[in-house]
C-alpha positions in Angstrom: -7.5 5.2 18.4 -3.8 5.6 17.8 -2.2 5.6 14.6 -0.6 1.6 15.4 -4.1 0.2 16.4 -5.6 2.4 13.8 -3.8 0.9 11.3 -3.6 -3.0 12.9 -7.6 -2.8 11.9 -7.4 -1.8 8.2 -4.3 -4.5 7.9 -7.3 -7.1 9.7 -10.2 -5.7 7.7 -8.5 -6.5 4.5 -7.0 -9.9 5.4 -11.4 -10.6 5.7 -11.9 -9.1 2.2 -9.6 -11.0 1.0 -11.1 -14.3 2.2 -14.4 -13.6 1.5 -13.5 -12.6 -2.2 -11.2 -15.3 -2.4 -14.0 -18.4 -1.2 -17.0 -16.6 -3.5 -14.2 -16.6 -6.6 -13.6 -19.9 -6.0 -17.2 -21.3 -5.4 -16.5 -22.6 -1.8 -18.8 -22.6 1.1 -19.5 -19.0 2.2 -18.4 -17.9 5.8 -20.1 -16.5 8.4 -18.6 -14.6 11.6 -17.2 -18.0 14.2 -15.8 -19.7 10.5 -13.9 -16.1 9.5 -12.8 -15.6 13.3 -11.5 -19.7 13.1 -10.2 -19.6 9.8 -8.2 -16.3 10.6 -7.2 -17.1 14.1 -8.9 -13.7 14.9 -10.7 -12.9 17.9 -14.5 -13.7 17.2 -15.7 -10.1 18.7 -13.2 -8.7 16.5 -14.2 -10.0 13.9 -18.2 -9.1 14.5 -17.1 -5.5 14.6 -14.7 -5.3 11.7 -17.2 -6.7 9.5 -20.1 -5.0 10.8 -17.5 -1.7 9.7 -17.1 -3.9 6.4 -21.0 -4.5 5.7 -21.4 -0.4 6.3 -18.4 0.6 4.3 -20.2 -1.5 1.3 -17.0 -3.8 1.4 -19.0 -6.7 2.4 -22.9 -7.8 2.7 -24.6 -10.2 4.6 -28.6 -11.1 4.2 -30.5 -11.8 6.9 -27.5 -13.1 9.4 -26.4 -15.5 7.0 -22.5 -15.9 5.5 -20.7 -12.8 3.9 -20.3 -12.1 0.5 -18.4 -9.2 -1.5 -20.5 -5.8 -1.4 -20.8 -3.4 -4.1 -18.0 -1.6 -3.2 -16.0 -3.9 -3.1 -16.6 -4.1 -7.8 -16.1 -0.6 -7.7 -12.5 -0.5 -5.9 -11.6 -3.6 -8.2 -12.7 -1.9 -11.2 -10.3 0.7 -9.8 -7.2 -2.0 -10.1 -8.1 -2.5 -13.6 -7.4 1.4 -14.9 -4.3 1.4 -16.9 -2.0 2.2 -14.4 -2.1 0.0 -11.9 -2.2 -2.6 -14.5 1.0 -1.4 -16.1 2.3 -1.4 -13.0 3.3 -5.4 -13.5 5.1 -4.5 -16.4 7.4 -2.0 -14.3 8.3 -3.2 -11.6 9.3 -6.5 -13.0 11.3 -4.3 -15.4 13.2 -2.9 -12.6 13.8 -5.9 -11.1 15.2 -7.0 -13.9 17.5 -4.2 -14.0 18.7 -3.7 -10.9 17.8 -7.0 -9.0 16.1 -5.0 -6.4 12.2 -5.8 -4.7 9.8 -3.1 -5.9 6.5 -1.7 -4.9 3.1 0.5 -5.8 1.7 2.3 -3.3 -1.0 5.0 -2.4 -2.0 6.6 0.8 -4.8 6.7 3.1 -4.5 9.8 5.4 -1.3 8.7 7.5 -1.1 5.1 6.2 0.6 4.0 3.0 -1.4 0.7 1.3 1.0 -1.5 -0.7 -0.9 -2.3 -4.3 1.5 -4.6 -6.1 4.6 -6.1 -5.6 7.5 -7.3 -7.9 7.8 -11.2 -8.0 10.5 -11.5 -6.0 9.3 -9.7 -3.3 6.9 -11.9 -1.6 8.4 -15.3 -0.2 5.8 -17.9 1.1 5.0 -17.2 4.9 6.1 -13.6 4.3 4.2 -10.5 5.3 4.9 -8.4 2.6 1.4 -9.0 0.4 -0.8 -6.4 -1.2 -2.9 -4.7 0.9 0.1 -4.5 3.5 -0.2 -1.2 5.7 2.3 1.2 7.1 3.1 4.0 8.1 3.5 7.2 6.1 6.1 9.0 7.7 9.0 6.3 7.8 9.1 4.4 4.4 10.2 5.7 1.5 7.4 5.2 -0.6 5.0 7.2 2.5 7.6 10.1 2.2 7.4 9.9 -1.7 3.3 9.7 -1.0 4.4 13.6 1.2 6.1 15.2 -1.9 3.8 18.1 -2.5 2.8 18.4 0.9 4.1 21.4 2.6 5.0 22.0 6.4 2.1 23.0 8.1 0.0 19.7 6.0 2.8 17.6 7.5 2.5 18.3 10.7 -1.4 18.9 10.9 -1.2 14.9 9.5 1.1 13.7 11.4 -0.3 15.6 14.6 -1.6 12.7 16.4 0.6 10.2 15.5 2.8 8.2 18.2 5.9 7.6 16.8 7.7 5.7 19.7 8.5 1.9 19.3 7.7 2.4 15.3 10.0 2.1 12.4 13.9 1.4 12.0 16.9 2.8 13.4 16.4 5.6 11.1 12.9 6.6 11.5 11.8 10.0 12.3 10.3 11.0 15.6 8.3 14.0 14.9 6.4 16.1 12.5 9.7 17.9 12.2 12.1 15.7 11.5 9.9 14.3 8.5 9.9 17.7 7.0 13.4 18.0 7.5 14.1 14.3 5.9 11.7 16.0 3.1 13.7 19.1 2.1 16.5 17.0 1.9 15.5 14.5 -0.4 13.5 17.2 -2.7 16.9 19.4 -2.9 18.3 15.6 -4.3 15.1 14.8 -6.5 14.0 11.6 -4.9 13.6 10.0 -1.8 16.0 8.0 0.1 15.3 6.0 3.2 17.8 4.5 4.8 16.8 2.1 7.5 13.7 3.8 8.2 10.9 1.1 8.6 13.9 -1.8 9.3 16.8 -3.0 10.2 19.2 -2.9 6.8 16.9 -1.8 4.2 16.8 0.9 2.0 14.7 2.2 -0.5 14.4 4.9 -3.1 11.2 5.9 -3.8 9.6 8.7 -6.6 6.1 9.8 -6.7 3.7 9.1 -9.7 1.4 12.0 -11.0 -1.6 11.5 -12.0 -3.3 14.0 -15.4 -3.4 16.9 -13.0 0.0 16.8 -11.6 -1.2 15.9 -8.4 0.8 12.5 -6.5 -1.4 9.8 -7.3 1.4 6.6 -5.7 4.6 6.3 -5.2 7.0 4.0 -6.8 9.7 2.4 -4.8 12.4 -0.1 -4.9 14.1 -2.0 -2.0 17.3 -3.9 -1.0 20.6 -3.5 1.4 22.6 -0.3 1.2 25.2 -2.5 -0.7 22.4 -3.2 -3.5 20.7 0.6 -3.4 23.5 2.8 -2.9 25.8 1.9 -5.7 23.8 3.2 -8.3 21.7 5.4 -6.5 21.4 7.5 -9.5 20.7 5.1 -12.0 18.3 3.8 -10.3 16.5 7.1 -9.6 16.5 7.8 -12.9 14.4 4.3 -14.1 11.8 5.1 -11.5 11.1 8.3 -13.0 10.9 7.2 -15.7 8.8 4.1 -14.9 6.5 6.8 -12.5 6.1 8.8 -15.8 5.3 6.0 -17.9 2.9 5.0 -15.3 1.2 8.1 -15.1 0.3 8.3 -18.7 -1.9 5.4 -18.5 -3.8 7.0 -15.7 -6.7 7.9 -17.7 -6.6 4.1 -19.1 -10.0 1.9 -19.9 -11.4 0.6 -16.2 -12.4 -2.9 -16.8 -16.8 -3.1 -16.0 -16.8 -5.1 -12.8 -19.1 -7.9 -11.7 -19.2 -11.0 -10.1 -17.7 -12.6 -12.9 -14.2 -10.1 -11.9 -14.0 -12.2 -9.4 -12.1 -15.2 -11.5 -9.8 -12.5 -13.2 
């Protein structure tokens, strides 16, 4: 499976968490395969496998054939969104929005796929793709290149060894193993990232990485806009998301919240 249908079916798996979380929090009827396939506009053999995958990866469980409900692993991961972090997250992003006017973002990665955790407020519009649990592609966002910061050539392109690059990314994205390491050096001689049109047409984005206890990149922080609204203060605005990225990763050892099925309504 290639990296662009690869990561089509963790983008699909998580739209069906989401449901399924979403209905049991709520106390509607509980859904089983034809009613998520409907209610998604997915394919219905789709979405048989995906949450067969879902059931085994603990995300999801299903007794005896009947609707889906959240698995255990589904409290763990949550309990994860609750460390102090992630929760302070809110606090800086909308703080740099605030300062600069631009969209901003926390993400992590997942081998060669960046997962989007939160979002400022005024980067989601309604119909919009851009929600939490969005996935893309490592090697041609800033915040994926910010995710890369430690990693070295040979871990680059060992990653990034069976990835196809055509047909993906903006007018600036890189095409090989190569050129990511080379857009690396760059922007580690300059201290931060800087993506210029890399995943699309007129964006830009700066992006640091947050350290977790141990000094090791545990997300990356990122903000976004046109080059008009990026580039003007580029160092300014490097600066606050240092800043906010150390600030962030002193709450990494923060309290997880004890999840249940109650979680569910927070």
């Amino acid at each position: 499976m290639d990296s662009s249908s690869e990561a089509s079916s963790m983008a699909q798996g998580l739209r069906i968490v989401r449901l399924v979380a979403d209905r049991e929090k709520w106390g509607r009827r509980l859904l089983g395969v034809s009613q998520i396939a409907s209610e998604l506009e997915m394919d219905q053999s789709r979405v048989s496998r995906l949450t067969q995958e879902l059931c085994e990866l603990g995300l999801l469980e299903r007794v005896e054939r009947g609707p889906f409900r959240t698995g255990p692993r589904f409290f763990s991961l949550a309990a994860a969104l609750n460390t102090g972090w992630v929760r302070e997250s809110r606090t800086e992003l909308e703080a740099l929005v605030a300062s600069f006017g631009l969209r901003s973002r926390l993400s992590v990665r997942e081998g060669f796929r960046v997962i989007l955790l939160r979002t400022s407020s005024n980067d989601a519009v309604p119909g919009g793709f851009v929600k939490p649990g969005m996935v893309t592609p490592v090697w041609c966002t800033g915040s994926g290149r910010a995710l890369l910061w430690d990693e070295e050539q040979p871990a680059v392109e060992a990653l990034l060894a069976d990835v196809n690059f055509i047909g993906v990314g903006g007018p600036g994205a890189a095409h090989s193993p190569q050129e990511v390491v080379e857009l690396m050096d760059r922007d580690r001689a300059r201290g931060f990232i800087v993506a210029e049109e890399e995943f699309e047409h007129g964006v830009y984005e700066l992006a640091v990485p947050v350290r977790a206890a141990d000094g090791s990149v545990l997300a990356a922080l990122s903000v976004l806009g046109s080059r008009a609204e990026t580039m003007s203060g580029t160092d300014d605005v490097a600066k606050a998301l240092w800043e906010a990225a150390q600030r962030l990763g002193s709450c990494q050892g923060g309290t997880r919240n004890n999840a249940g099925r109650k979680g569910l309504a927070s």
